[in-house]
Every structure is written in structure tokens, then in C-alpha cells.
C-alpha positions in Angstrom: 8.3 -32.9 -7.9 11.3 -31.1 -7.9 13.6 -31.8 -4.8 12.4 -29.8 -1.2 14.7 -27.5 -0.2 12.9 -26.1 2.9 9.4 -27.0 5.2 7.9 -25.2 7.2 6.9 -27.5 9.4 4.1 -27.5 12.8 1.7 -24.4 11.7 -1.6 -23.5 10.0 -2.1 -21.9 7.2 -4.6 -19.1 4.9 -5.6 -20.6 1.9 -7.6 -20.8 -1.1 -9.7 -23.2 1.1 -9.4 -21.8 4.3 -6.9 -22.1 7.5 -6.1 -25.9 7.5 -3.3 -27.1 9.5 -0.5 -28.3 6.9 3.6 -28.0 6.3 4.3 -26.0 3.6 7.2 -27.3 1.4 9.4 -25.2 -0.5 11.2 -26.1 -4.1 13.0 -23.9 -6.4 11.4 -21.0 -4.8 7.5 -22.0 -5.2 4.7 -24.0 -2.9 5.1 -27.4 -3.9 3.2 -29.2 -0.9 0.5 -28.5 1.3 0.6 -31.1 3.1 -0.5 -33.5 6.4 1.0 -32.3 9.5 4.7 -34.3 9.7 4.8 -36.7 6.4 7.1 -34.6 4.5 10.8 -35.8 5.6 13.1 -34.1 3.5 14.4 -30.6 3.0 15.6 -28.0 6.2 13.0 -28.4 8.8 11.9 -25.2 10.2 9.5 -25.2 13.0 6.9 -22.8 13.6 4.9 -24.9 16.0 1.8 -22.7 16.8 2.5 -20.1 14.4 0.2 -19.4 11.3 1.5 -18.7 7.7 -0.1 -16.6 5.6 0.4 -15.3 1.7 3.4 -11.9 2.1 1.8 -8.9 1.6 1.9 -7.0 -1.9 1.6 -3.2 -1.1 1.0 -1.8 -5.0 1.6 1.4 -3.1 4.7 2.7 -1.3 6.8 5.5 -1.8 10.3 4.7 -1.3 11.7 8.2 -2.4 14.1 6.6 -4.7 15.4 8.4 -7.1 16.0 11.9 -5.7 14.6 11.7 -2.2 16.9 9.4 -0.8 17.4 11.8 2.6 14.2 10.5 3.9 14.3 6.6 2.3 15.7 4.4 -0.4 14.9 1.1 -2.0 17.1 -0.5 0.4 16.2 0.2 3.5 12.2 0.8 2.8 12.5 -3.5 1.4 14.1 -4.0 4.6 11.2 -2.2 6.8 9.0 -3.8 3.9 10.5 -7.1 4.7 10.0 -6.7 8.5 6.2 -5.5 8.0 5.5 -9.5 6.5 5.7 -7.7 2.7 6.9 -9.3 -0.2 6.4 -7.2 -3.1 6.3 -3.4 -3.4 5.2 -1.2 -6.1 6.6 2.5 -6.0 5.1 5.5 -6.7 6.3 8.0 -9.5 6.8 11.0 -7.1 10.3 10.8 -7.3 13.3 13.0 -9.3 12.6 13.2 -11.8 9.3 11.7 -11.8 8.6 8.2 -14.0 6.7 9.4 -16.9 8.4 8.3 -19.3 9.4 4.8 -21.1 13.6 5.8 -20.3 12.7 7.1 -16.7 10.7 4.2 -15.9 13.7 1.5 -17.0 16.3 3.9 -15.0 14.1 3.3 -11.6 13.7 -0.5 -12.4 17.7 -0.9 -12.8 17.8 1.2 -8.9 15.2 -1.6 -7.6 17.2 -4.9 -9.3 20.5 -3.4 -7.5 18.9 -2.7 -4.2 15.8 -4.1 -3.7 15.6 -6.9 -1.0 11.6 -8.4 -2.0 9.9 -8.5 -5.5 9.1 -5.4 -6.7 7.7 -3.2 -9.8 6.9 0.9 -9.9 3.7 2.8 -11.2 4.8 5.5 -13.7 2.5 7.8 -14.6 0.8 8.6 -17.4 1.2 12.1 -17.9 2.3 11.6 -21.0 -0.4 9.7 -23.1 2.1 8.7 -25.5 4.2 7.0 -23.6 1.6 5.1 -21.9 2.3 2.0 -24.3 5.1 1.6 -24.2 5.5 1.6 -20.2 2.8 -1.2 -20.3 4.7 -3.2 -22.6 7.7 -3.2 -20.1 5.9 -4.4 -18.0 4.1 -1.5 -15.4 1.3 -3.1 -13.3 -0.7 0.1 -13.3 -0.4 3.7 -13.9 -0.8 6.2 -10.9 -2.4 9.7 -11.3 -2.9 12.8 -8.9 -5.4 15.0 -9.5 -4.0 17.7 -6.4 -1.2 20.3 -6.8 0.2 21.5 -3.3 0.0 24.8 -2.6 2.7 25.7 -0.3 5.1 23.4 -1.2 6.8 21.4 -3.7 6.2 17.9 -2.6 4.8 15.1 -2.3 2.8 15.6 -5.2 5.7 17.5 -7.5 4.9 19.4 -10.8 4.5 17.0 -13.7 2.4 14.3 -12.2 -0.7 16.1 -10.7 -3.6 16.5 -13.2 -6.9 17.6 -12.6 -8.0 19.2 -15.6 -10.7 16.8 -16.9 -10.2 17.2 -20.6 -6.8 15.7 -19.6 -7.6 13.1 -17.4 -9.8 11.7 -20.5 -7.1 11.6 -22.5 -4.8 9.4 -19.9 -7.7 7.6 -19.1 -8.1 6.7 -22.3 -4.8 5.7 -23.0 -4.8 3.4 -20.0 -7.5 1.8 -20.9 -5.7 0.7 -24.4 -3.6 -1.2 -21.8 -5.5 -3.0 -20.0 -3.6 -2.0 -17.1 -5.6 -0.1 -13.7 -5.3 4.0 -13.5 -4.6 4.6 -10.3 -5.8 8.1 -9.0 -5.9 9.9 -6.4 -8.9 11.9 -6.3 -9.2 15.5 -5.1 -11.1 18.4 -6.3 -8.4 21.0 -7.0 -10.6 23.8 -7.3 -12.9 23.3 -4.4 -10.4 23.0 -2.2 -8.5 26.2 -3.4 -11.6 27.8 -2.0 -11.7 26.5 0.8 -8.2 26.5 1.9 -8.0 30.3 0.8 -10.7 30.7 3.3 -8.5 29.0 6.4 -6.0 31.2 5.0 -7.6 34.2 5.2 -8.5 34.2 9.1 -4.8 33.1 9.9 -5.3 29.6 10.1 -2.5 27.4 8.8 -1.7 25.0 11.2 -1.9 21.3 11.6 -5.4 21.6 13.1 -6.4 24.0 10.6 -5.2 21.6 7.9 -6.9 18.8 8.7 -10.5 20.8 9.1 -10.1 22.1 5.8 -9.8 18.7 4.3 -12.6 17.3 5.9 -14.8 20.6 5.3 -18.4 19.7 4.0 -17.9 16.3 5.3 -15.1 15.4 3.0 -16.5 16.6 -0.1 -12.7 17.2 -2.3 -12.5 14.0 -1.9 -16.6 12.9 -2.8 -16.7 15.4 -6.0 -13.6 14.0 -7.7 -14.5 10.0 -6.8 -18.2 10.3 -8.7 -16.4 12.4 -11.4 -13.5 9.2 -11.7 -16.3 6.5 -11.6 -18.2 8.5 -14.3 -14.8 8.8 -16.5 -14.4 5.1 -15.7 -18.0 4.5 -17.6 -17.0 6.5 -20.5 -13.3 5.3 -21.0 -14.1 1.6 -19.8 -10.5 2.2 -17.9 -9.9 0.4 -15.1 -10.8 2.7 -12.4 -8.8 2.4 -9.2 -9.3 4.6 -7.0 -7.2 5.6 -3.7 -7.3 6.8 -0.3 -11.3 5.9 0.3 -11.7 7.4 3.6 -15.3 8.6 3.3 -18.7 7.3 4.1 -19.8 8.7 0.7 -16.8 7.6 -1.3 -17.7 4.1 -0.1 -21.0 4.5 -0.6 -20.4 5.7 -4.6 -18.0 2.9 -5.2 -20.5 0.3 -3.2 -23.4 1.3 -6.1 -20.6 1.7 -9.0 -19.6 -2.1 -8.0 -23.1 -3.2 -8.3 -23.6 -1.5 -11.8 -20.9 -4.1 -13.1 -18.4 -0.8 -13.4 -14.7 -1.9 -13.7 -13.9 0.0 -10.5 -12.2 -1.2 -7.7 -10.7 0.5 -4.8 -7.9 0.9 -1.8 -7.9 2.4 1.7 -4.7 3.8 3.5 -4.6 2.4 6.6 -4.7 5.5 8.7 -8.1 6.5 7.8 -9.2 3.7 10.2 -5.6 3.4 12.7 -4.7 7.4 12.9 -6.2 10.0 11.3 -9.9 8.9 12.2 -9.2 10.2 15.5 -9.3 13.8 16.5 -7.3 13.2 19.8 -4.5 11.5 17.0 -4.4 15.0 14.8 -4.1 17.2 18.6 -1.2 15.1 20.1 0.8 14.2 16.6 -0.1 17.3 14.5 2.0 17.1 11.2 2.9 13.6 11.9 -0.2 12.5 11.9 -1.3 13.8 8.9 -1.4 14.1 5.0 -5.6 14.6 6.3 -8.1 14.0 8.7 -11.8 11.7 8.0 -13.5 13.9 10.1 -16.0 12.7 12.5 -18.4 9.8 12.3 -16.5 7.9 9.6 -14.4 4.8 11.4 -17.2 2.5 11.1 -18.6 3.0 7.9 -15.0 2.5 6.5 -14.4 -1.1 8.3 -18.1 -1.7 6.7 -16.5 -1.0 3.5 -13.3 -2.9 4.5 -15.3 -6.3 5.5 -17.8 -6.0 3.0 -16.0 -6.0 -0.6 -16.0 -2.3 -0.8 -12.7 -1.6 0.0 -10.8 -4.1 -2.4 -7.2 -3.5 -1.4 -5.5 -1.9 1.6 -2.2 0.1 0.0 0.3 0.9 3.0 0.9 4.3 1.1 4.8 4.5 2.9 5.3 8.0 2.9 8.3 8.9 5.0 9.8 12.2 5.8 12.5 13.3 7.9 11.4 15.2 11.2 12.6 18.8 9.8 10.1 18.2 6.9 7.5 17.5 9.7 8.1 19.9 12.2 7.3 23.1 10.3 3.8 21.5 10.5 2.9 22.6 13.8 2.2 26.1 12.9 1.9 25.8 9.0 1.1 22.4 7.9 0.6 23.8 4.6 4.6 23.5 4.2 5.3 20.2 5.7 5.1 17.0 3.7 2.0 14.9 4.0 2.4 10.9 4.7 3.5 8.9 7.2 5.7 5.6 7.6 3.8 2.6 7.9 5.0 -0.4 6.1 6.7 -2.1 9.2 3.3 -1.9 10.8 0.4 -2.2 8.9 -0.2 -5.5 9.5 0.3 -5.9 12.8 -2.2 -3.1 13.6 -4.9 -5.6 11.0 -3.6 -8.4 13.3 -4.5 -6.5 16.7 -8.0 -5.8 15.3 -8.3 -9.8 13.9 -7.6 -10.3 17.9 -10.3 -8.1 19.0 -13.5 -10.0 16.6 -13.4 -6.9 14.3 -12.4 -8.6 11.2 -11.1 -12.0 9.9 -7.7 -13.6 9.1 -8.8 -14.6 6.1 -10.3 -10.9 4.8 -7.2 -9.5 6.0 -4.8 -11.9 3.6 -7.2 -11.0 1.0 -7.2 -7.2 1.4 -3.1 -7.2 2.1 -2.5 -10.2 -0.4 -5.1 -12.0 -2.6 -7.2 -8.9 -3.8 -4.1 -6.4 -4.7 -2.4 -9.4 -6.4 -5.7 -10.3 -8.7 -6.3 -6.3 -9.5 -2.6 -5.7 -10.4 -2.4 -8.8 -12.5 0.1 -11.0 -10.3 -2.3 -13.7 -9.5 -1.9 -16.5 -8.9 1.7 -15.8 -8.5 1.9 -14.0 -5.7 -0.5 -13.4 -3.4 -1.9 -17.2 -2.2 -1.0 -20.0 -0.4 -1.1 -22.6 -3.0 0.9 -25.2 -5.2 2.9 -23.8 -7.9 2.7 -20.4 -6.3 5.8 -18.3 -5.2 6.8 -19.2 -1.5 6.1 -15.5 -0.7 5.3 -16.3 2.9 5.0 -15.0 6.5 4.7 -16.5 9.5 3.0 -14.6 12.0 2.3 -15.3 16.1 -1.0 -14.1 16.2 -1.2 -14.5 20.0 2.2 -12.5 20.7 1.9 -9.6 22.9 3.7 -6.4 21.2 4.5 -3.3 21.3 5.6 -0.6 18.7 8.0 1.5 19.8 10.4 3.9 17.9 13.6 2.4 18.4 12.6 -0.4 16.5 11.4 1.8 13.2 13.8 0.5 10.4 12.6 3.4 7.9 15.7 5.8 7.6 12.6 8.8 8.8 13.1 7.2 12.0 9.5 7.8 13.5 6.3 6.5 13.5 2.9 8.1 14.8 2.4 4.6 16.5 4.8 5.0 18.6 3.7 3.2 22.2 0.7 1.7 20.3 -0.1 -1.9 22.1 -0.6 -4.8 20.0 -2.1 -8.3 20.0 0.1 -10.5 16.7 3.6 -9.7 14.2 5.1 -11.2 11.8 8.1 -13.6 13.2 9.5 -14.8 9.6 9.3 -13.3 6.1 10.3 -15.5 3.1 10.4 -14.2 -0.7 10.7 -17.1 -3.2 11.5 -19.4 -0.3 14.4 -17.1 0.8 14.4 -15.2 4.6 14.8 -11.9 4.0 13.6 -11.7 7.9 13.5 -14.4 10.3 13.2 -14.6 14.1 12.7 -11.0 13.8 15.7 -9.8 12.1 16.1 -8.4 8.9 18.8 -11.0 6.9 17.9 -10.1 3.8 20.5 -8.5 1.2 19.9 -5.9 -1.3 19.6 -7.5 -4.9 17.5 -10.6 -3.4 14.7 -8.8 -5.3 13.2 -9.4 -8.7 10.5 -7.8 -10.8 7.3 -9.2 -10.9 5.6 -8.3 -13.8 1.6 -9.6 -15.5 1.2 -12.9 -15.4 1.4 -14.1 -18.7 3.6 -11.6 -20.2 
């Protein structure tokens, strides 16, 4: 054994085997003891007596706006909210300037993370370009991300050059990807129908936020239905690793439920507000544009924590989207203009820890839905993402019994808002280690930019 530098010493633990009491100890950046509560002597003693210490979170999706968009975040300060939300990797999205679809692109964003990244990190290009698809795999991207919406109205989030939704296309990157090995990540939407239906909102001078969020959920969600059976179909026919985002459906859940039990290589993510925020009518009427990229509609909260308990729902992506105020406040009376998303990183899982509290789900479903699962699809396992020997001492400790409350003073996001604003909360992360390193501790961020490093396929 190489020699302890560090021990976490008095709490429980989530592992492989369930929540055991044990001191964790800490060598050359990696779990090397789980062991009995107060044999391990040596190394810097840190005491986190009635805490529990679970796997860091690996969001495989957050926008950090970096390169190009650096007005509403940048690497640096989206690890540092990162690093104060209990996550430990982050994988970025290529909706940036210009966008990462390309081998050269994708190195230029890695060199921005290694210089001021403060967790592990990688970035989803996308595959746009099918003949570059190789290449980006071979550098080592964990998945390729794919949009099949254009705005209308505006020229972001989802900028020309990455959104595809012409199917004879989407084959072709689909099978490209699957060459790889590597997930396609997509996010589905059915273009066409929803020009339709917008044009239709349009036309009796509705554009506002309430008007936005009806539209999407018109027909009880079906953009979003139509283009999920049409991905799990092209999954089928490419054999592509189908991963598909932003379930917030009963039927979406319901098509990937009888895809999974067809042995289909599908698996699947949820954004966090489609069960915390934009579930909730009363949400879209007092935040408008800052609750929304898009509303469930009625009738769909439970059926989604079914899916979340259940298997259905694989991974939970924070999908970090923030944007300055201006960008939101044109919302209000056409939402149409205003950029969808909202920042959630710092608080995703203490919202899953409030809801642990309250019966609705389990520790241990949680670590594997913010940790385990998104570690295994993504190829990072056993790495990252677990809470055993020889694994990285990605790691936070979390009071699970602390009374909190979010308030937006304490956003770290360089938006400087959050729809969660007053929201009351039972559990928060107190420490966050990557590698063995604090990067926040006693609920401070001391991490520095450049503590990062790129984690890449096991194996490769």
C-alpha cells in the first residue's frame, strides 16, 4: 500500500455493497482503504463524525459557455459552482463558438479546460461532421451530442451547425457513432411538428413565456414522443448507442421502458427540472423565462420519479444552462427570443437529498443516477463514479440531516440567479474532494483553476 496521505475518518459511506460505516483512506489520489471505524492511524485525520460520503457526481452534461459565451459562464467559475454542487467531473456541451465539431476544435476546448478547469473533466463534440467522428473518439470524447431542434427566434442555445433533424442525416451520424463505440447523445424534438404548432401560437399573438411552455407541451408532449420512438428505432437499425436526453414524458418513459426490455442499447437521462421546476404550472406563472427551456405539462411528476426509481431513467444530467438576466427578461412577453436553460449545478443534489429526506427515493439510487450509472454509460467506470479500492478519491461528504436553504446570494454561477431561489431544503454537500484534493471544504470553494484533468475511457 502506498503511504496514506489523508482519512476521512467518523462517517458512513455509499458503496458497491451498500452504506457501511468505514474511514475512507486516501493514497496518491485513489481509495486505498475502506476500512473499520478508527484502525487507520496515519495520514491527515479529517473528521466528519456523522456525515455520509458518497461517490462525486459526474454530470456528462453541462454547458459551461466556454469558448465564446463566456458573459454568462466559463470553465472556471462553472467547476467552482460544479465543485460546490458535490461534482467531480463535467462533460461540456458543443454549443459553444465556434461549436466542437471538429478533431482541431475539439483539442482547442480541451487545452481551455486543462488551464481552467478546477474538477476532472472532458467535452461532447458533435458529430456533425461524420468524418470527423473518428478521429474525436480516438482523442478521447466520451460521447457525441446531437440536437435535432433549430430555434426559431433566436440564435442560441442550439446555434447553426449542430442541430440536425433531417433523418437521412441523423443515419449517417448515427452510424458513424456507432463505429465508435461511443453513446450519441440527442436531444430529441420533432422540428417540423413543432413548426406547426408554434406558427399556430404565433398566429393569435401568443409569444410569451406562458404561451411557450403550452406549445411544448401541446398534444401531451408529442415533439418530444415522435422524435424519441424515431431515435430508438434508428438505434435498432444503426446498433448506435442510443442516449437519449431530457425524458420528461410519461410516454418517452414508457418507449424507453419497452425499448430496455427488447435488449435495445438505449439508455437514458432526465434534467432535473422536469421533476424540481418545470413540472409545476404555479413554477412557469411566478418565474416565466427563468423557469423555462419547457414545461411537462400536467399529470407527468409521478410517472417521471417511476421512471427515475425504477431503471428507466439511467442518468440524471444537471444540463447547466446559464444566462445572464438580459437574455432572460425579454422572455416575459416573447420567450421565443430568450435563451432556454437554467443554472443548476450547485443544486441538483441537494434538491435529490431533500427528496431522500422525505421517503421519495433512496441514497443509494441517487449515487447511482448522479454517479455510478453516468460513469458505466460514459465509459469511466470503475474510475470514477464508486466508492471503492483503487478508485479515484472523487468524494463528497454530505450532512444529510442539515437544514438549508438556497438563496441567491450564494449562486456562484457568474448568471447570478437561480429559479430556486428561497427553496427549503433537508441535506448539502459540506466537502468536495477530486483525486483526494478539496476543491471545496467546510463550504467554501478552495479549489484553483488547473486542479483539473481529463478523464478519458477506461482502458484507452
Amino acid at each position: 500500500m502506498n503511504e496514506i496521505d489523508l482519512v476521512l475518518v467518523g462517517g458512513k459511506a455509499v458503496t458497491p455493497a451498500g452504506i457501511v460505516e468505514a474511514d475512507l483512506a486516501i493514497a496518491d489520489g485513489r481509495i486505498s482503504a475502506i476500512a473499520y471505524p478508527g484502525s487507520i492511524q496515519t495520514g491527515e485525520q479529517v473528521d466528519i463524525s456523522g456525515a455520509t460520503v458518497i461517490p462525486g457526481g459526474v454530470d456528462t452534461h453541462t454547458h459551461l459557455r466556454d469558448p465564446g459565451y463566456t458573459h454568462k459562464e466559463d470553465i472556471t467559475t462553472g467547476t467552482q459552482t460544479a465543485a460546490a454542487g458535490g461534482y467531480t467531473t463535467v462533460v461540456g456541451m458543443p454549443n459553444v463558438d465556434p461549436p466542437t465539431n471538429t478533431l482541431e476544435r475539439y483539442r482547442d476546448v480541451l487545452a481551455l479546460y486543462r488551464a481552467k478547469s478546477l474538477v476532472d473533466f472532458n467535452h461532447n463534440p458533435s458529430p456533425t461532421k461524420p468524418e470527423e467522428v473518428a478521429g474525436m473518439a480516438a482523442e478521447g470524447a466520451l460521447g457525441f451530442k446531437i440536437y435535432m431542434i433549430a430555434d426559431t427566434g433566436r440564435d442560441y442555445p442550439h446555434i447553426p451547425g449542430i442541430g440536425v433533424h433531417h433523418h437521412g442525416h441523423l443515419l449517417e451520424i448515427a452510424e458513424a457513432v456507432a463505429a465508435t463505440g461511443r453513446p450519441l447523445m440527442v436531444h430529441p424534438h420533432d422540428q417540423t411538428l413543432m413548426e406547426t404548432i408554434e406558427t399556430r401560437s404565433w398566429d393569435r399573438g401568443e409569444r410569451d413565456h406562458r404561451a411557450y411552455a403550452k406549445a411544448f407541451a401541446s398534444y401531451e408532449g408529442m415533439v418530444w414522443d415522435t422524435a424519441t420512438s424515431f431515435l430508438i428505432r434508428l438505434q435498432e437499425a444503426t446498433g448506435v448507442h442510443m442516449h437519449v436526453l431530457h425524458v420528461k414524458t410519461p410516454r418517452m418513459a414508457a418507449l424507453i421502458r419497452a425499448a430496455k426490455r427488447l435488449g435495445l442499447r438505449v439508455t437514458s437521462e432526465m434534467n432535473p427540472v422536469g421533476v424540481f421546476l418545470c413540472n409545476e404550472w404555479e413554477n412557469i406563472e411566478k418565474w416565466g423565462p427563468y423557469a423555462l427551456s419547457t414545461w411537462t405539462g400536467p399529470n407527468a411528476t409521478e410517472p417521471l420519479w417511476e421512471a427515475l426509481r425504477d431503471g428507466t431513467i439511467d442518468v440524471i444530467g444537471t444540463d447547466h444552462a446559464p444566462h445572464t438576466r438580459d437574455e432572460k427578461e425579454i422572455g416575459w412577453t416573447d420567450m421565443w427570443q430568450a435563451h432556454g436553460g437554467v443554472p443548476q449545478i450547485q443544486h441538483v443534489l441537494t434538491l435529490f437529498l431533500n427528496e431522500v429526506a422525505s421517503g421519495r427515493i433512496s441514497l443509494e439510487r441517487v449515487v447511482e443516477l448522479t454517479a455510478t450509472t453516468p460513469a458505466k454509460v460514459f465509459g469511466l467506470y470503475p474510475r470514477k463514479g464508486v466508492i471503492q479500492i483503487g478508485s479515484d478519491a472523487d468524494l463528497v461528504v454530505v450532512d444529510t440531516e442539515a437544514d438549508h436553504t438556497i438563496r441567491e446570494a450564494d449562486v456562484l454561477s457568474k448568471c447570478g440567479w437561480t429559479p430556486f431561489d428561497g427553496r427549503k431544503t433537508k441535506g448539502v454537500p459540506v466537502h468536495t474532494l477530486v483525486r483526494g484534493q478539496f476543491v471545496f471544504r467546510n463550504g467554501e470553494v478552495v479549489g484553483e483553476a488547473g486542479m483539473g484533468r481529463m478523464a478519458v475511457p477506461v482502458g484507452t
